[in-house]
MILOSE-765955 format. One record per atom (N, C-alpha, C, CB): atom name; residue number from 1; y, x, z. Coordinates in Angstrom, 2 decimals. Each point is the difference from the previous one (the first is absolute). Glycine has a CB too. Layout:
BEGIN
+------+-----+---------+---------+---------+
! atom ! seq !       Y !       X !       Z !
+------+-----+---------+---------+---------+
!   CA ! NUM !       Y !       X !       Z !
...
+------+-----+---------+---------+---------+
//
This chain:
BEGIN
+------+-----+---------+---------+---------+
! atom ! seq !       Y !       X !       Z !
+------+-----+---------+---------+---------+
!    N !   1 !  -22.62 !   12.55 !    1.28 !
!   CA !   1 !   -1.04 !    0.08 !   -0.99 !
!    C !   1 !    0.28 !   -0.95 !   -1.17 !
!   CB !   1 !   -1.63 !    0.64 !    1.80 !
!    N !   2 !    2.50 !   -1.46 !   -1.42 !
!   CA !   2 !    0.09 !   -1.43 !   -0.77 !
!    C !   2 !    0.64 !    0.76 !   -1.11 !
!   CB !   2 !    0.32 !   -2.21 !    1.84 !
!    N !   3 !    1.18 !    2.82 !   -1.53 !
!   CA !   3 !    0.68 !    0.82 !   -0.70 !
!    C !   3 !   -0.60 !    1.08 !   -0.85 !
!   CB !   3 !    1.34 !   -0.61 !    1.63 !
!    N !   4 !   -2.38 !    1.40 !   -1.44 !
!   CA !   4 !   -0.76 !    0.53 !   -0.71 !
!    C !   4 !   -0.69 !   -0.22 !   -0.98 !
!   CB !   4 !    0.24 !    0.49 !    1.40 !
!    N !   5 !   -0.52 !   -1.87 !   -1.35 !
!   CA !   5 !   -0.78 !   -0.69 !   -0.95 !
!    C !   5 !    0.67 !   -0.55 !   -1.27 !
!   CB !   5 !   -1.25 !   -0.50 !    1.94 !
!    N !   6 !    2.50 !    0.01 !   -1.23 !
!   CA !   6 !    0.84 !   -0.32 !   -0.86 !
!    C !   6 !    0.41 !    0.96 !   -1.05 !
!   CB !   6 !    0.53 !   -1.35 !    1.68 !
!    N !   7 !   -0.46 !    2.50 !   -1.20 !
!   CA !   7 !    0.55 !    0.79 !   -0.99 !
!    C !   7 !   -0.91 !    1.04 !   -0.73 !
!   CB !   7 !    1.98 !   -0.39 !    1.32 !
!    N !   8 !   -3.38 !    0.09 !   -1.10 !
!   CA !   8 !   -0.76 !    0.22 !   -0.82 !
!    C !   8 !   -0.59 !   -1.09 !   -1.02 !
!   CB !   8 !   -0.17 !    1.63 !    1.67 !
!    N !   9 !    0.24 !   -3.31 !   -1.38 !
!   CA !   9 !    0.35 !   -0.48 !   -0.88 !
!    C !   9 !    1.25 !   -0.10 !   -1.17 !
!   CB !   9 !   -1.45 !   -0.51 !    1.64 !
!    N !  10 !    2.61 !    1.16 !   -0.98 !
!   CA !  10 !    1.29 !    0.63 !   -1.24 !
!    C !  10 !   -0.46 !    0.77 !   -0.43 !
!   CB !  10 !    1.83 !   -0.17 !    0.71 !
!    N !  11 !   -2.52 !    1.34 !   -0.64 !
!   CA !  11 !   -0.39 !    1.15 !   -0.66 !
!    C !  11 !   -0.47 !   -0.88 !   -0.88 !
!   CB !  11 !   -0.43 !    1.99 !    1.51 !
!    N !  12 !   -0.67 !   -2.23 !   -1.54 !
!   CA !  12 !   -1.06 !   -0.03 !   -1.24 !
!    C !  12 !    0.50 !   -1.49 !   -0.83 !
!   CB !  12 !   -2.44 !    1.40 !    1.51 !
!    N !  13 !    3.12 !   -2.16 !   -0.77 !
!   CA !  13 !    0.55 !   -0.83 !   -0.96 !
!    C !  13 !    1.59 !    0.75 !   -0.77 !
!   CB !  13 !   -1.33 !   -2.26 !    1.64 !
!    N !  14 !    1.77 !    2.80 !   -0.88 !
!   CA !  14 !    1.00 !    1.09 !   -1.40 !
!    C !  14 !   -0.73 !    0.55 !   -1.39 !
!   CB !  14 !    1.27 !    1.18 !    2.12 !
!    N !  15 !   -2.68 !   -0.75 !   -1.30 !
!   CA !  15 !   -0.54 !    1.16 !   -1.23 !
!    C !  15 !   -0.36 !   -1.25 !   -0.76 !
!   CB !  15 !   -1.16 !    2.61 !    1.11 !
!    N !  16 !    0.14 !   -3.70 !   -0.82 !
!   CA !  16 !   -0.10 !   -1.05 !   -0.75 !
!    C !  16 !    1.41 !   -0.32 !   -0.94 !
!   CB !  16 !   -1.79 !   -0.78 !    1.91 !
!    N !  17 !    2.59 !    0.33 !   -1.84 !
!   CA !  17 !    1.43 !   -0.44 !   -0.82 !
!    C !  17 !    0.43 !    1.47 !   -0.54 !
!   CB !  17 !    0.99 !   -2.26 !    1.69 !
!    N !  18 !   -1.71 !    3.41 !   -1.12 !
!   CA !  18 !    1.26 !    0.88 !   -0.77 !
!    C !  18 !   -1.34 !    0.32 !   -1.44 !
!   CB !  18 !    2.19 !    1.66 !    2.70 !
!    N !  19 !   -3.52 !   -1.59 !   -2.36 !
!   CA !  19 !   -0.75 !   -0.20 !   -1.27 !
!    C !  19 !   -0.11 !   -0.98 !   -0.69 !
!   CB !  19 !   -0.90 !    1.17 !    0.75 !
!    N !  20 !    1.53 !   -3.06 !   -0.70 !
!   CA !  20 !    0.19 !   -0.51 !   -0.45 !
!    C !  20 !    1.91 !    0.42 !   -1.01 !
!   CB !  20 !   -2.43 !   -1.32 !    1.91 !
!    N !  21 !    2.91 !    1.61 !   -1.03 !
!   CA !  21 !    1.39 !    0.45 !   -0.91 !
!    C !  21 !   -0.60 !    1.64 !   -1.19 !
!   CB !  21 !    2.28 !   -0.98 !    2.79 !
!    N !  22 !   -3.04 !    1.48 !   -2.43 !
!   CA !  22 !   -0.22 !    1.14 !   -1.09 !
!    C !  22 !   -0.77 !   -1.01 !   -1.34 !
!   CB !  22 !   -0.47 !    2.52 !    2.08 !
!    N !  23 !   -0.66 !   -3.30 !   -1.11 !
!   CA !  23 !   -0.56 !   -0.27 !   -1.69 !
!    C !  23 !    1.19 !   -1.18 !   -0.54 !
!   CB !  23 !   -3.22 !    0.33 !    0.44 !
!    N !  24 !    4.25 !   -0.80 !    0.09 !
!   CA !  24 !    0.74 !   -1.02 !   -1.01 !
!    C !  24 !    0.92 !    0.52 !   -0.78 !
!   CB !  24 !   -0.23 !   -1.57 !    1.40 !
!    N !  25 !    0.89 !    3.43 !   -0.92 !
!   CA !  25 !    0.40 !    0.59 !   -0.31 !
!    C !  25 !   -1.17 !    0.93 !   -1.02 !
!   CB !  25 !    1.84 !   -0.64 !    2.02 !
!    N !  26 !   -2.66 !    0.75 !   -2.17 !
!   CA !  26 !   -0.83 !    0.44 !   -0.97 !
!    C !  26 !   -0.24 !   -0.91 !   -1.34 !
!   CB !  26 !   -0.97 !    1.15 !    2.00 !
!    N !  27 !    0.78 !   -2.32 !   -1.35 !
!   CA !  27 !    0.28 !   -1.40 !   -1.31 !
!    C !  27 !    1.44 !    0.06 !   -0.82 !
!   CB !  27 !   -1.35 !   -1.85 !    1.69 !
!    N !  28 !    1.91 !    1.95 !   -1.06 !
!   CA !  28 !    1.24 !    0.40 !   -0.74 !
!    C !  28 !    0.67 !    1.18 !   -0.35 !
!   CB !  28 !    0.10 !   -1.63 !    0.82 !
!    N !  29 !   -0.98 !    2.69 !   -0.72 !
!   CA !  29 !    0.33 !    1.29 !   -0.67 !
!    C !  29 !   -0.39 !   -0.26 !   -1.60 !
!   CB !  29 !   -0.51 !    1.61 !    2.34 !
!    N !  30 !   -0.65 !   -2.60 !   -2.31 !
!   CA !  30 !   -0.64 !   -0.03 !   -1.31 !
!    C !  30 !    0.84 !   -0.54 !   -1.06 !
!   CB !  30 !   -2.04 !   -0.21 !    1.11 !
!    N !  31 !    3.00 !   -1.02 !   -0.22 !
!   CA !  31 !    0.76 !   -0.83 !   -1.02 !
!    C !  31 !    1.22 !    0.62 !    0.01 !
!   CB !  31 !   -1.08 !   -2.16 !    0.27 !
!    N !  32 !    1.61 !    2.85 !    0.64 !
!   CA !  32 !    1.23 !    0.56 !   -0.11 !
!    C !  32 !    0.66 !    1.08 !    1.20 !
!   CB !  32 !    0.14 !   -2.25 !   -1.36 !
!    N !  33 !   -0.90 !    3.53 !    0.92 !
!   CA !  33 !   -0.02 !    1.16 !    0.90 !
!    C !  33 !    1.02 !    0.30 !    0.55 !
!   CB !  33 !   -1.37 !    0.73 !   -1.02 !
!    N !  34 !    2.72 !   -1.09 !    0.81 !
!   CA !  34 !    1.44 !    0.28 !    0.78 !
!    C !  34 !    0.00 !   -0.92 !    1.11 !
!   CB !  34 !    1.42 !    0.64 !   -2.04 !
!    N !  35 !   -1.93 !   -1.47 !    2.11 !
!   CA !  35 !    0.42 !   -1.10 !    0.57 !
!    C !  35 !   -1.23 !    0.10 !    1.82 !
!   CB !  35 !    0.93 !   -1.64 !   -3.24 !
!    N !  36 !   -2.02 !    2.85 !    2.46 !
!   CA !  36 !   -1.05 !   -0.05 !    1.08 !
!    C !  36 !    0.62 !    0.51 !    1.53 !
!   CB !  36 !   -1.92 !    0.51 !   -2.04 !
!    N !  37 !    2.40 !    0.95 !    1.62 !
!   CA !  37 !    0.28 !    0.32 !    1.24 !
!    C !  37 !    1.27 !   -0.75 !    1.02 !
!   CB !  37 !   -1.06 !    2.09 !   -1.22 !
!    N !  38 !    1.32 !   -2.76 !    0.49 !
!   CA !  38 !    1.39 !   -0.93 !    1.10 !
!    C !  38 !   -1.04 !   -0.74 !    0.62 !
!   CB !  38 !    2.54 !   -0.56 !   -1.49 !
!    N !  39 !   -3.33 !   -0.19 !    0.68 !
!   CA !  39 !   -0.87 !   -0.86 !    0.32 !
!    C !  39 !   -0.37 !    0.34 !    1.52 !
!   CB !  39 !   -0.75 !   -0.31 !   -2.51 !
!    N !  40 !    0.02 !    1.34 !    1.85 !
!   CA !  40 !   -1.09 !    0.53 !    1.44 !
!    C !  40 !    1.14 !    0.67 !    1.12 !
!   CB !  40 !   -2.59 !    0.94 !   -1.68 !
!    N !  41 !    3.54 !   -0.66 !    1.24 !
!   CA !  41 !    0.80 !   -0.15 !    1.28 !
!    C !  41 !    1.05 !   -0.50 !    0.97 !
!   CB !  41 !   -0.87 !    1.00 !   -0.92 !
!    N !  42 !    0.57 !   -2.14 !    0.05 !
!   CA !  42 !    0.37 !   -1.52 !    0.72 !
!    C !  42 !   -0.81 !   -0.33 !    0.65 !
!   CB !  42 !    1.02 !   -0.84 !   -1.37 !
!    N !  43 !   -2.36 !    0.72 !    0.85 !
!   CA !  43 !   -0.85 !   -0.82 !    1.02 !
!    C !  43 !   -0.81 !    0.86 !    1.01 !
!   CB !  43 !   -0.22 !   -1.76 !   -1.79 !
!    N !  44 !    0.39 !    3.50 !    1.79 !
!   CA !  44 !   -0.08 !    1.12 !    0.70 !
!    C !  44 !    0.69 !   -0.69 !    1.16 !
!   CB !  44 !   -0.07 !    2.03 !   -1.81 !
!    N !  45 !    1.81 !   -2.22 !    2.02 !
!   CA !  45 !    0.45 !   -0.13 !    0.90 !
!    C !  45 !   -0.45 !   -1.24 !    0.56 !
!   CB !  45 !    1.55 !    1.44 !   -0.72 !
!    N !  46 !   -1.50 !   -2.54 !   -0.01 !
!   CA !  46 !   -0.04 !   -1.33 !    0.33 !
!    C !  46 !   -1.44 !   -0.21 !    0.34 !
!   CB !  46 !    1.98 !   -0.68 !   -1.45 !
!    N !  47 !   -2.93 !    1.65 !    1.45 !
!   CA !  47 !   -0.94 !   -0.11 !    0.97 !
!    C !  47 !   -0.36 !   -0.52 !    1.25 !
!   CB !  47 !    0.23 !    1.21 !   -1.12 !
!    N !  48 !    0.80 !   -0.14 !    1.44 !
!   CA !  48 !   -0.16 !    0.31 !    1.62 !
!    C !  48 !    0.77 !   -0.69 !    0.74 !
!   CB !  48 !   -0.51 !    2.03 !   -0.29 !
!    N !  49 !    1.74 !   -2.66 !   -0.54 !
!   CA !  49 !    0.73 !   -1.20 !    0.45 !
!    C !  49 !   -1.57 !   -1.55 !    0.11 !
!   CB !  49 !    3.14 !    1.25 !   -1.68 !
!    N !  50 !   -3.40 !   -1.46 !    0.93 !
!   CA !  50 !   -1.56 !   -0.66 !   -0.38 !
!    C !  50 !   -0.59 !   -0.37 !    0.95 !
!   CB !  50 !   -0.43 !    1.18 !   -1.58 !
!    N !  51 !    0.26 !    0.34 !    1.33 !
!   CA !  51 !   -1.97 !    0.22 !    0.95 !
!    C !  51 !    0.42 !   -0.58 !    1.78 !
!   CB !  51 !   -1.22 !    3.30 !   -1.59 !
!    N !  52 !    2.47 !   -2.87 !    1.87 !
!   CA !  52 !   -0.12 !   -0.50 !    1.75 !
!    C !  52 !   -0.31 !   -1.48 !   -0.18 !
!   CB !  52 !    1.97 !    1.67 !    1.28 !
!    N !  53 !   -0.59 !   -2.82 !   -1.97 !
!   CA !  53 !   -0.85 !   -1.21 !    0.87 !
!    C !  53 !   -1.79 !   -0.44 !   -0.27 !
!   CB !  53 !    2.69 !   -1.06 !   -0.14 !
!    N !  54 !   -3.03 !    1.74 !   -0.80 !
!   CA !  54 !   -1.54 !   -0.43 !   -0.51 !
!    C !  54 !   -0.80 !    0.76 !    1.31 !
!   CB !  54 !    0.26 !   -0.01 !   -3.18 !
!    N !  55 !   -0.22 !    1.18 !    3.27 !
!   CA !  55 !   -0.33 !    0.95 !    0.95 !
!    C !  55 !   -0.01 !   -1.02 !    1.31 !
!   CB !  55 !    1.13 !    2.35 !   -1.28 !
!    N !  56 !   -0.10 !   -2.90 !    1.72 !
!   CA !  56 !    0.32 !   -0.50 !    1.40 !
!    C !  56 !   -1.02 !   -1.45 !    0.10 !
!   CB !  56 !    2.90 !    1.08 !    0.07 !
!    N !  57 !   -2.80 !   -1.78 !   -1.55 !
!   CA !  57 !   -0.82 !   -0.85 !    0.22 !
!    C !  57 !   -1.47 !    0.54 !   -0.18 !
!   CB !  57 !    1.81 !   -1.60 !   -0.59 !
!    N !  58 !   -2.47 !    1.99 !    0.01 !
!   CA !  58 !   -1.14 !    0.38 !    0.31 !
!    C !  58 !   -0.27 !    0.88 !    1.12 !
!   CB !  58 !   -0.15 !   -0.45 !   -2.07 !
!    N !  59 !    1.13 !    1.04 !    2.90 !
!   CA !  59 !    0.16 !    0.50 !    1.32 !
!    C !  59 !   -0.92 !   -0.91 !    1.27 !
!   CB !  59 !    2.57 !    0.86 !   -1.03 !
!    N !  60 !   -1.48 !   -1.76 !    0.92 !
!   CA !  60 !    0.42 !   -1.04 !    1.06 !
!    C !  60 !   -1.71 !   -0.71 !   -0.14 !
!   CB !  60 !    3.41 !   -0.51 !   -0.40 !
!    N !  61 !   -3.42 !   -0.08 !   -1.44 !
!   CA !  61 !   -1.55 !   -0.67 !   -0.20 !
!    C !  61 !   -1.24 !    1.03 !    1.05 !
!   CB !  61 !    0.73 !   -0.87 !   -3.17 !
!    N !  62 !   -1.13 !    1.72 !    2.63 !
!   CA !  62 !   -1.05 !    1.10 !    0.64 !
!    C !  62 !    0.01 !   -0.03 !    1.27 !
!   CB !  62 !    0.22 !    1.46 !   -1.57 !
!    N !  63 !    0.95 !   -1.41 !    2.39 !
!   CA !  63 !    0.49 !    0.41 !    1.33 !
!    C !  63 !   -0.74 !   -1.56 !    0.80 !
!   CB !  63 !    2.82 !    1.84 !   -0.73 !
!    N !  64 !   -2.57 !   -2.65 !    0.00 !
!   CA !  64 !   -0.08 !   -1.46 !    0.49 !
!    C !  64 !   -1.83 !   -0.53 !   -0.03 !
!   CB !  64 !    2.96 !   -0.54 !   -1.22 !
!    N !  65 !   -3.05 !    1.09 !   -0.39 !
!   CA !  65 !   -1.65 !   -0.17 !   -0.34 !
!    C !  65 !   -0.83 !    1.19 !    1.54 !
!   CB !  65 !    0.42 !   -0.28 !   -3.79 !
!    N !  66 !    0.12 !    1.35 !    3.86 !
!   CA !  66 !   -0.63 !    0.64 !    0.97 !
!    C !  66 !   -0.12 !   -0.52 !    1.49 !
!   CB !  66 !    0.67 !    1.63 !   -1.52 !
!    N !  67 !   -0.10 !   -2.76 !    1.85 !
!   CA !  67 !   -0.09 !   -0.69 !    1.04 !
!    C !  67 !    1.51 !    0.65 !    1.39 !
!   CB !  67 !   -3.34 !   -0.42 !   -0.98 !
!    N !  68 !    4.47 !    1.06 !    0.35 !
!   CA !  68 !    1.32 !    0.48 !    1.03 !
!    C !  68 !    0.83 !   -0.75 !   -0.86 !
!   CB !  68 !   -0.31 !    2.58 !    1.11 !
!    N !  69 !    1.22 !   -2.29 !    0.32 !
!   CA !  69 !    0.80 !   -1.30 !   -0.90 !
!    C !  69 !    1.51 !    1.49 !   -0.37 !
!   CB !  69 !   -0.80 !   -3.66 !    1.89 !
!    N !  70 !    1.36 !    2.85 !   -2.59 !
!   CA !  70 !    0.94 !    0.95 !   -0.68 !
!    C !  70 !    1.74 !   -0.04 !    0.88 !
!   CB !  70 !   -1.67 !   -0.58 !   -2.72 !
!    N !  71 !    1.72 !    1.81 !    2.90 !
!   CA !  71 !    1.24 !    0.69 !    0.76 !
!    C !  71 !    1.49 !   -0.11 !   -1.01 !
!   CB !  71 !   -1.95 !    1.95 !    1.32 !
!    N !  72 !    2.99 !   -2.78 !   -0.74 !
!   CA !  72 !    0.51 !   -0.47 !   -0.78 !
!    C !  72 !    0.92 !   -0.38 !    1.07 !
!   CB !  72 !   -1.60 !   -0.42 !   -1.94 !
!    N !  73 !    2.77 !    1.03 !    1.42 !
!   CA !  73 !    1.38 !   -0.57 !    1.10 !
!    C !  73 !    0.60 !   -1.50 !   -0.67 !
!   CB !  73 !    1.04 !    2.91 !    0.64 !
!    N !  74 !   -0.86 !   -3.46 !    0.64 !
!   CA !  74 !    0.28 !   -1.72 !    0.06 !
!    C !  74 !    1.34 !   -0.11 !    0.56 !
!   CB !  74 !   -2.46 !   -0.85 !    0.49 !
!    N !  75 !    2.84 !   -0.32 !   -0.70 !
!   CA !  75 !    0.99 !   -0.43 !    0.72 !
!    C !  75 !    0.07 !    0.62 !    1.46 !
!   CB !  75 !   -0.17 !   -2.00 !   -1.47 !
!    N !  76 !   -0.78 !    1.18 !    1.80 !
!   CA !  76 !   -0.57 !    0.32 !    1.68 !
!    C !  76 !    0.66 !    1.75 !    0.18 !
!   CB !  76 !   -3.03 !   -1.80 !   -0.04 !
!    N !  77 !    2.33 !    1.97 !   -0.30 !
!   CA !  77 !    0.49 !    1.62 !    0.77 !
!    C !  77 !    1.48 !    0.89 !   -0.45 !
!   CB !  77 !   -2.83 !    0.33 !   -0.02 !
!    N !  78 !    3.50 !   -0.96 !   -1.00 !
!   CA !  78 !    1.26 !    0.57 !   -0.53 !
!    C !  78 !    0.76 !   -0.50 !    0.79 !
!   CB !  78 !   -0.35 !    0.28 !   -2.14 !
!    N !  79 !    1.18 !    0.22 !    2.86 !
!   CA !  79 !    1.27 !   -0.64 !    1.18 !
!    C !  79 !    1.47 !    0.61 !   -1.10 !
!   CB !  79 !   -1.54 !    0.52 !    3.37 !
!    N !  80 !    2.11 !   -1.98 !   -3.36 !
!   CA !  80 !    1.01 !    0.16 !   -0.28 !
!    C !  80 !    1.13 !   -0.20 !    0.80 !
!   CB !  80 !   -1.13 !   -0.24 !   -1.62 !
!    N !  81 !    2.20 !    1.46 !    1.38 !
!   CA !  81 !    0.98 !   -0.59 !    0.97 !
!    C !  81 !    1.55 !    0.09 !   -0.53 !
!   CB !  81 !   -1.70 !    0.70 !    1.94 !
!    N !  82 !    2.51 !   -2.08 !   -1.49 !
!   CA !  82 !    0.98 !   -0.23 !   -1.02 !
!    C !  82 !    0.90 !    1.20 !    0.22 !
!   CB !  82 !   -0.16 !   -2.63 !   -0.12 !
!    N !  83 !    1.03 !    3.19 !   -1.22 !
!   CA !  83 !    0.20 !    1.26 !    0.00 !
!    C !  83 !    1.33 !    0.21 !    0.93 !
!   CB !  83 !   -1.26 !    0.28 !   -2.39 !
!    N !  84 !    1.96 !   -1.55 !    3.42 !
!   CA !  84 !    0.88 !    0.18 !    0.63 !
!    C !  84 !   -0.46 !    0.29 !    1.44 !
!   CB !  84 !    1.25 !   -1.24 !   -1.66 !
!    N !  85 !   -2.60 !    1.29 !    1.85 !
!   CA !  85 !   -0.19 !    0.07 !    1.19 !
!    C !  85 !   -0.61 !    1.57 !    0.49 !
!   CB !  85 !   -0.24 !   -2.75 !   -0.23 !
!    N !  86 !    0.78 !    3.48 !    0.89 !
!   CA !  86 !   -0.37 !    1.76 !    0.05 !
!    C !  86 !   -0.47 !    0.10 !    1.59 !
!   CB !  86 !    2.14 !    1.17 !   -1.97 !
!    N !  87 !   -2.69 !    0.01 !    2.07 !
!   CA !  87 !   -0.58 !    0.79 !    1.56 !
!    C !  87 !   -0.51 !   -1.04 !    0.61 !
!   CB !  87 !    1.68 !    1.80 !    0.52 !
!    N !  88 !   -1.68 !   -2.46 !    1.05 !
!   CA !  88 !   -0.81 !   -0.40 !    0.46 !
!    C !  88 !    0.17 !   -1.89 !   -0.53 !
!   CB !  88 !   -0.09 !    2.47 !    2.00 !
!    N !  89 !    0.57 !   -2.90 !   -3.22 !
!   CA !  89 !    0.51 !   -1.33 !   -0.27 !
!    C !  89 !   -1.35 !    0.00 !   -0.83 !
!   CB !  89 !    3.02 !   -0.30 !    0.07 !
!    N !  90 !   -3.02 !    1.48 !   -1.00 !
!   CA !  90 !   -1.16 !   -0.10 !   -0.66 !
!    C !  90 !   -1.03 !    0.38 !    0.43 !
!   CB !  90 !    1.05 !    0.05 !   -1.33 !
!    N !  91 !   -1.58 !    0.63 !    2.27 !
!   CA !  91 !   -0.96 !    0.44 !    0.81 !
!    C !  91 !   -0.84 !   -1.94 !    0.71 !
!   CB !  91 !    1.83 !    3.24 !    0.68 !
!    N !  92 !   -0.68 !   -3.63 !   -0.04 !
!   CA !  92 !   -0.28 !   -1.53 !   -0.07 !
!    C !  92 !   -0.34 !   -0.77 !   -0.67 !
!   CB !  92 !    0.94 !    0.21 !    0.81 !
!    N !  93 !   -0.34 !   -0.18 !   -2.05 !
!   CA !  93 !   -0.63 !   -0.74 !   -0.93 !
!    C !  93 !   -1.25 !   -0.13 !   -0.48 !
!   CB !  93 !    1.69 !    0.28 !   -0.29 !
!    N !  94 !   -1.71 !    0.96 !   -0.37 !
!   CA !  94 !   -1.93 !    0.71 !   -0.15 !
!    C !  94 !   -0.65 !   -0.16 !    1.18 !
!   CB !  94 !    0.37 !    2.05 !   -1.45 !
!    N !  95 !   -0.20 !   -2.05 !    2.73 !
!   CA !  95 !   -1.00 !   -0.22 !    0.98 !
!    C !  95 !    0.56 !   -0.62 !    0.92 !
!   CB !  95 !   -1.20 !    1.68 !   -0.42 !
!    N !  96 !    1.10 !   -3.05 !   -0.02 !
!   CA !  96 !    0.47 !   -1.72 !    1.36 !
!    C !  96 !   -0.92 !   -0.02 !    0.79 !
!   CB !  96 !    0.91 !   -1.90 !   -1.38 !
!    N !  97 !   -1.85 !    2.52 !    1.84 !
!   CA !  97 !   -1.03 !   -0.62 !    0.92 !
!    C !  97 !    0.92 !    1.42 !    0.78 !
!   CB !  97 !   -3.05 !   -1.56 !   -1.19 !
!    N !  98 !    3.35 !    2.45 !    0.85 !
!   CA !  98 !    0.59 !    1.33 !    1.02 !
!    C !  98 !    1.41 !   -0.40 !    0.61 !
!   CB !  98 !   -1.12 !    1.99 !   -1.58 !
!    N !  99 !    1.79 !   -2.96 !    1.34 !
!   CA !  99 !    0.96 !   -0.63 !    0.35 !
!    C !  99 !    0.09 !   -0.67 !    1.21 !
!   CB !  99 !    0.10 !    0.03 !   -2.01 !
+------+-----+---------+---------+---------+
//
């Protein structure tokens, strides 16, 4: 659900930045109309590049204000294993208490 949320906070923060990129691209149709449409589709793309980390933080904020705590891979749970060690060397590694 967490994930859901999140990405309905990207939605509407895209549309937010992508109607902030039309009207700055509308400001500058006035002063210099060639220059508008690059404009607006620079910051078209560079939106959505944007909108996630803002999205994630007001994600994470809401998720937290709502009283759950936020799902989020850690150290803790990423097993790494050095890339010389294969089949049951690494099977060991990732799980020492199975050893």
């Amino acid at each position: 659900m967490q994930s859901a949320f999140v990405m309905l906070v990207y939605t509407l923060t895209a549309i937010v930045v992508q109607a902030v990129g039309f009207g700055i691209s509308q400001i500058i149709a006035v002063q210099w109309p060639q220059a508008s449409l690059l404009t607006f589709l620079v910051i078209f793309m560079s939106a959505f590049g944007v909108a996630w980390p803002i999205a994630v933080r007001i994600g994470e904020w809401g998720i937290r204000k709502a009283g759950y705590e936020v799902d989020t891979a850690t150290s803790e749970t990423v097993v790494r294993v050095p890339a010389g060690k294969r089949g049951r060397q690494a099977e060991a590694a990732a799980n020492p208490e199975a050893a």
